[in-house]
Each structure stands twice: as C-alpha cells, then as structure tokens.
RODO-2510 file (C-alpha; in nm, 4 decimals, decimal comma):
residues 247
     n   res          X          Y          Z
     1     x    -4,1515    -3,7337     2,2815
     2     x    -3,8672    -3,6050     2,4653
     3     x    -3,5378    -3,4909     2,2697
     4     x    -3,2354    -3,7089     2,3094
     5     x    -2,9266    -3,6425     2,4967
     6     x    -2,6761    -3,5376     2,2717
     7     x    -2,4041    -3,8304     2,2346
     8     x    -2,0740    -3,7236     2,4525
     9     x    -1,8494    -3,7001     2,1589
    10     x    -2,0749    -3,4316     2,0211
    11     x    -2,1979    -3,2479     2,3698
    12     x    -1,7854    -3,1951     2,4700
    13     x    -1,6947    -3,0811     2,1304
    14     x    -1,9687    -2,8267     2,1606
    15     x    -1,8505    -2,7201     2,4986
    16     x    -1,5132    -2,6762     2,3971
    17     x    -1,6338    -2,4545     2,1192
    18     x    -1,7425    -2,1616     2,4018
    19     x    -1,5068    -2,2465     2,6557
    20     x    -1,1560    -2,4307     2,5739
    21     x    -1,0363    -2,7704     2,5489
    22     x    -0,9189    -2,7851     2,8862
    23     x    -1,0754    -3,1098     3,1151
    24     x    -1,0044    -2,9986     3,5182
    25     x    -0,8659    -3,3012     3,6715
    26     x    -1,0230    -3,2489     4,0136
    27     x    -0,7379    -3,3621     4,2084
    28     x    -0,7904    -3,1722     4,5083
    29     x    -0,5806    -3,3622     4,8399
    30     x    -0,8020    -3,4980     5,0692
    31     x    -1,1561    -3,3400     4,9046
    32     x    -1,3327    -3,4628     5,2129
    33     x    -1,1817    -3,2111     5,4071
    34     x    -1,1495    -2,9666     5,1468
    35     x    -1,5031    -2,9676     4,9727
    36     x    -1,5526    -2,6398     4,9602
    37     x    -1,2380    -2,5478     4,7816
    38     x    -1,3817    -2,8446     4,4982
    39     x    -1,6651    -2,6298     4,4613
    40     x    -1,5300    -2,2761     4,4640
    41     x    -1,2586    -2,4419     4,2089
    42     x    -1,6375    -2,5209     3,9755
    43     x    -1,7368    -2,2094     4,0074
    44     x    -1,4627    -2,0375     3,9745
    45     x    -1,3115    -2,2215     3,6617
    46     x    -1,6395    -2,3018     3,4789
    47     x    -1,6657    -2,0470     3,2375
    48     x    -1,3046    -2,1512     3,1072
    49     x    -1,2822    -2,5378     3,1293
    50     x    -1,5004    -2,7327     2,8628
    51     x    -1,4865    -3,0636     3,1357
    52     x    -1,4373    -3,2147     3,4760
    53     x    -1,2489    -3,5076     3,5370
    54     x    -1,3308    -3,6920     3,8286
    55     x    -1,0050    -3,9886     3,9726
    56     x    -1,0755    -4,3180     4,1389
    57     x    -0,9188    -4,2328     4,4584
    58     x    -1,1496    -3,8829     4,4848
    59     x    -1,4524    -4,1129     4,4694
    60     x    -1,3453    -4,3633     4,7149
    61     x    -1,2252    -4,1227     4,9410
    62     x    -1,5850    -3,9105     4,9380
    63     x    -1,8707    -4,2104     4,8088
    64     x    -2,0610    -4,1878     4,5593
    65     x    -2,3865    -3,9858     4,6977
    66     x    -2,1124    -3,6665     4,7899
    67     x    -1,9217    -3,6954     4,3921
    68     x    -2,3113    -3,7589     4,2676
    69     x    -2,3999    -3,3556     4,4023
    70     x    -2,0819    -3,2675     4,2910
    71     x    -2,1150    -3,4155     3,9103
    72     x    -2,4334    -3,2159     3,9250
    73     x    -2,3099    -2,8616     4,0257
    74     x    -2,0810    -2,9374     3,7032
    75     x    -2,3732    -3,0274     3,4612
    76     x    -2,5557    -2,6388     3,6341
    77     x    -2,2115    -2,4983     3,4996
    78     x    -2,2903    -2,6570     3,1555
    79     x    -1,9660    -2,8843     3,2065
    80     x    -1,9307    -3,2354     3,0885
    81     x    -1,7622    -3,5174     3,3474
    82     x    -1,5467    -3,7761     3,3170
    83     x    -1,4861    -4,1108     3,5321
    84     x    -1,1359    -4,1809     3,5037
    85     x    -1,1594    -4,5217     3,6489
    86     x    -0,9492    -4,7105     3,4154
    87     x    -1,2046    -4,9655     3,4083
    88     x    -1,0671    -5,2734     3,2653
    89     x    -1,2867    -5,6471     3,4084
    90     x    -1,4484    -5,9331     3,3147
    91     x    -1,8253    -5,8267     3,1331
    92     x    -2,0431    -5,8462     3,4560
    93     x    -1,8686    -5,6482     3,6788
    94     x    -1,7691    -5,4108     3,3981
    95     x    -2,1157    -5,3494     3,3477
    96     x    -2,2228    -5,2947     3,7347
    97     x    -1,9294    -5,0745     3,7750
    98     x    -2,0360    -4,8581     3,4291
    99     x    -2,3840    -4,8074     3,5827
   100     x    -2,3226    -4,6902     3,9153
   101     x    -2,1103    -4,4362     3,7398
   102     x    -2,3290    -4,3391     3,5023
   103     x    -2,6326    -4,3287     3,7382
   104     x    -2,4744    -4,1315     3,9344
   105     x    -2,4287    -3,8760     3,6693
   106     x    -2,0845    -3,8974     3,4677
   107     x    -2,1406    -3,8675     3,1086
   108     x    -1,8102    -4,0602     3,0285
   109     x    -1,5816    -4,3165     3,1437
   110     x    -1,2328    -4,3814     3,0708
   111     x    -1,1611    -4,7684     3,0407
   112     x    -0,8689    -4,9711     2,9528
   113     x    -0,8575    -5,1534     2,6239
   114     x    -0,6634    -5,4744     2,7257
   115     x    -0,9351    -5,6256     2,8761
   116     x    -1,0545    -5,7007     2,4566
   117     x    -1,3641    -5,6618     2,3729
   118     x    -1,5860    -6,0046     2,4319
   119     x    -1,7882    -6,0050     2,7274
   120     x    -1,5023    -5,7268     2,7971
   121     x    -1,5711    -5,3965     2,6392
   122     x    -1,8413    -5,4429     2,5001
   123     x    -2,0440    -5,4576     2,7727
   124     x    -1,9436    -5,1139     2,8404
   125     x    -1,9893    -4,9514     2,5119
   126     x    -2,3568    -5,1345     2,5504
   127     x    -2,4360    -4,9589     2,9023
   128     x    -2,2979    -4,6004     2,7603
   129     x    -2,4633    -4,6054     2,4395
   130     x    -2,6650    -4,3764     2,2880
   131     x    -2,5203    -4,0838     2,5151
   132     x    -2,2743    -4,1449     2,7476
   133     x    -1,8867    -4,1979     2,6345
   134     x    -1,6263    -4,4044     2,6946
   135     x    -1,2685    -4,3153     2,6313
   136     x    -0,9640    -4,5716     2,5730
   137     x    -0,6145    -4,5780     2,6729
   138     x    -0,3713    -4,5403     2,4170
   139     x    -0,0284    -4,4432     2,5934
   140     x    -0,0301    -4,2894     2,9669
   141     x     0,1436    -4,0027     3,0356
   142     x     0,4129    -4,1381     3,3500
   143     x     0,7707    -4,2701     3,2604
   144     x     0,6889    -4,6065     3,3319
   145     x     0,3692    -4,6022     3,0345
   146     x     0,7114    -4,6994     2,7991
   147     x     0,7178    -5,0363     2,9232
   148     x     0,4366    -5,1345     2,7947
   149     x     0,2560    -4,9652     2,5943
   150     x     0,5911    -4,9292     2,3087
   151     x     0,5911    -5,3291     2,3042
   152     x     0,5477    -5,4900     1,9967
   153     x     0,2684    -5,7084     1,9419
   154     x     0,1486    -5,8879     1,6498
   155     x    -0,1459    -5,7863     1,4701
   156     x    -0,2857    -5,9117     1,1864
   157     x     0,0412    -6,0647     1,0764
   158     x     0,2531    -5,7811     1,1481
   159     x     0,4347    -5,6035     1,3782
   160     x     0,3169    -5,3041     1,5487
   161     x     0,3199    -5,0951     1,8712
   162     x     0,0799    -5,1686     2,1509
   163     x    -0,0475    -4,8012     2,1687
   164     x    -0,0700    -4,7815     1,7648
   165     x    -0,3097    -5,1090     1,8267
   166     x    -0,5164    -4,9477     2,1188
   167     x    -0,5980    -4,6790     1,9256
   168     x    -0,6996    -4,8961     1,6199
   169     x    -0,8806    -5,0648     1,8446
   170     x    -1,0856    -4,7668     1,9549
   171     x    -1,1288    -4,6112     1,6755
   172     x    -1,2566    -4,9380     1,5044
   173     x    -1,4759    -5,0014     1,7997
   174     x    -1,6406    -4,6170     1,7636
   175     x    -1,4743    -4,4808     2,1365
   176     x    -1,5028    -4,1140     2,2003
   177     x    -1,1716    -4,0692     2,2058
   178     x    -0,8412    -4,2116     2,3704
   179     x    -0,5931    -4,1024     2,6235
   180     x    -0,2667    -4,0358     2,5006
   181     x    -0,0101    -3,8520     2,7447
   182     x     0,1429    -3,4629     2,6997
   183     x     0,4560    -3,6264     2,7858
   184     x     0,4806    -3,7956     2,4627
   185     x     0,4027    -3,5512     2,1870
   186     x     0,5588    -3,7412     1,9469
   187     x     0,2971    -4,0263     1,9914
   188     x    -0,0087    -3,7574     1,9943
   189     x     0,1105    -3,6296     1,6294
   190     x     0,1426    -4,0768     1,5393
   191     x    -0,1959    -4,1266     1,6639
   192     x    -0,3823    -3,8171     1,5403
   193     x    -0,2079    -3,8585     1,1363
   194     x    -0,3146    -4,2574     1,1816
   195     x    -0,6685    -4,1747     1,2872
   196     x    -0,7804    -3,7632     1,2349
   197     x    -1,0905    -3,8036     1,3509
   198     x    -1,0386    -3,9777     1,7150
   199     x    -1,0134    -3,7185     1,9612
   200     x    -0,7093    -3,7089     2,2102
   201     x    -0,7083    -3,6112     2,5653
   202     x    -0,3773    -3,5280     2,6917
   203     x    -0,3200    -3,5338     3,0971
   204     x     0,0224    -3,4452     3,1911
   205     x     0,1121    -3,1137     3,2460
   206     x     0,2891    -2,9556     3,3898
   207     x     0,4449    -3,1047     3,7500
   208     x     0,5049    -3,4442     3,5408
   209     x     0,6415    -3,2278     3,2360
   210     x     0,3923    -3,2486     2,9348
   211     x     0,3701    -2,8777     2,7590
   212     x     0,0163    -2,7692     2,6569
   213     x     0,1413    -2,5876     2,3845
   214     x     0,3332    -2,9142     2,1944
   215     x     0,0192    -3,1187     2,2700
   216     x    -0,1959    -2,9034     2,0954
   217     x     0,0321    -2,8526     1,7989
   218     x     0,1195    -3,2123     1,7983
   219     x    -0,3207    -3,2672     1,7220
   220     x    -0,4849    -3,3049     2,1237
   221     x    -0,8053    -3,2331     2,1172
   222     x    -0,8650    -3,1713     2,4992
   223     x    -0,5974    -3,1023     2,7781
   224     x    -0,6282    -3,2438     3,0977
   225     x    -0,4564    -3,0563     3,3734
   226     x    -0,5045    -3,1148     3,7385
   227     x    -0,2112    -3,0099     3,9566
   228     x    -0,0653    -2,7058     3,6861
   229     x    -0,4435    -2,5948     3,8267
   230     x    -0,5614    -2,6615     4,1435
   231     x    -0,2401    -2,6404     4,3669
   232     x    -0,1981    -2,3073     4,2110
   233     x    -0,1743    -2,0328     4,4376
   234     x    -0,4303    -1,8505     4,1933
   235     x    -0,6145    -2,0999     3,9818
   236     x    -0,7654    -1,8765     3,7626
   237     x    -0,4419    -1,7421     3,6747
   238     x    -0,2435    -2,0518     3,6060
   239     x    -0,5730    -2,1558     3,3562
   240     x    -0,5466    -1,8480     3,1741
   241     x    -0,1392    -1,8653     3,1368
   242     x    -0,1803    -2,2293     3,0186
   243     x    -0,4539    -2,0995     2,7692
   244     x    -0,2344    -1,8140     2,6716
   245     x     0,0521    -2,0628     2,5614
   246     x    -0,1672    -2,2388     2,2895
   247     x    -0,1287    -2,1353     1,9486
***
C-alpha cells in the first residue's frame, strides 16, 4: 500500500524547518509575458522560501494548464503552494472550485470564513481532507480590513470581535491556519495567546508597511511577502535582508 501524503499543516511546518517561514507571493505583473522571470524567481529563491503563493488574478490571467506546470516546478523544488482565492460560495460551487485547484496541484487553499460552515465550508474542508489545507481569514492586511473585520458581533451571548470569532471559528473547525495581516501586529500577538497552536500567515510587507521582524515577534508562523521580493532589483538579496531582520 502506498504511504500517505503528509497532511499540509505538517508537510509546511517541515519545510519551514530547512528553509524559513517565508511563503513567495508570486505576484509577478503580467506573468504571461514575464514567465520566465516566474520561473528563474523558483529557482532562484527555492532553497530559501518554505512556500509559494499563487493570487486569483495570476491564474486568470495565465489558465490553469500554464499555473498547473508551474505548481509543479515548485513541488521539484520541494516547495508547498498555496491558492489564495479567497474562496467564500454556496457548497456546490465551493466544491467544483476546491477541485480544480487541487487537481491541478495546490496543496492549500485560502478561503473566507463568512460564508459559515453548512453546505458552506464544509464542503471544502471535505474535498481537502486528508492532505490538502485550507487556510481562513482572520484580519487582512489593507487599511480598509478595519471596517470589518474589528466589528462586534455577538457570539454565544457576548460580545466579541469579528476576527477574534474567525479565528475561533478555524481553529474549532481544525483549519491549517489563518491569515492575519503584518500590518496589524497587535492582532497577530491577540490571536496567537487566544489559540497557540493555529498557525499565522502574515502577508503585508513591506510596500503596504507590515515589518517582518514585529510579525514574527508578535507569534506568525509564516511570512508572506510578494512585492518586498519580486520587484526587487536583486531578489535574492531583499529575501536574505528580510531574513536577516528576524530575531
């Protein structure tokens, strides 16, 4: 009998362990013209980077079949890939959309949690299980995340923040992990003392002003940093520097 695929929480904890926790946000400007720079950036940044993250637009704007050869140059590099589709519909189509992802390689998904979980989530968790992931939002990392995401809701008879609850949520619900912005350090360290062992991934540094450094210290698990990267003049170097600045 074959040996099972490790499950994603486990497989990207691993890779971190021999790389670092950063997850390249491949978010290269028009990648259909520019698909050999996606590729040298693999290559090149493989032996340092524990993940690739892979956005919406990048897939619409090359198709599936072209981001399918890429996911698999990442999985030769021994790197792990997420979908960051935001994925947040009704059960059916959730579950169409999670397939064609996952067939076409990506060993996580990142999905939004306010779709609930009837016929909502569920379905997801049911297509990624045993080894694929999915990963909730908690609290974006843009200026505007504030609006929403600090309301109060109730819950259970009480008060509390809608990010608190999303990450309740996931980590009742057994997610690999939530999104939680760079920007907001303050929430990382609220999320990570509520629930230790959820991991955080933390996109926003750099351009939009998230520090890799406070993230870490404030409990992310993972960084993900696209821009701070690839528009780089030397990628390799601006990695490194960002490494450097951990503690």
């Amino acid at each position: 009998m074959a040996s099972q695929a490790p499950r994603f929480k486990e497989a990207i904890s691993e890779r971190k362990r021999v790389s670092s926790p950063i997850v390249l946000a491949l978010d290269v400007p028009e990648p259909s013209k520019n698909m050999d720079k996606c590729y040298r950036l693999i290559d090149e940044l493989s032996p340092r980077i524990c993940a690739v993250k892979f956005s919406r637009w990048f897939v619409l704007e090359l198709g599936i079949p072209k981001v399918a050869q890429m996911v698999e140059k990442c999985h030769e590099k021994g790197l792990l890939t997420i979908m960051d589709c935001k994925l947040n519909d009704v059960g059916h189509t959730n579950e169409r959309i999670a397939k064609i992802y996952f067939e076409a390689g990506f060993d996580a998904i990142i999905a939004s949690p306010f779709v609930g979980w009837e016929n909502g989530l569920d379905v997801i968790f049911r297509v990624a299980r045993p080894s694929k992931g999915v990963i909730l939002l908690a609290y974006m990392s843009h200026p505007g995340a504030k609006d929403f995401f600090e309301a109060l809701v109730e819950w259970e008879r009480r008060k509390v923040p809608l990010y608190v609850l999303c990450a309740q949520f996931a980590h009742e619900k057994g997610a690999d992990g939530v999104v939680v912005g760079a920007t907001r350090p303050e929430k990382i360290r609220e999320i990570k003392a509520k629930f230790p062992d959820l991991p955080i991934y933390s996109p926003g540094i750099g351009p939009q002003g998230g520090s890799a450094r406070e993230a870490i210290e404030a409990g992310a698990d993972y960084l993900i940093v696209g821009r701070a990267i690839v528009a780089a003049s030397d990628p390799s170097e601006s990695l490194e520097r960002i490494l450097a600045s951990l503690p």
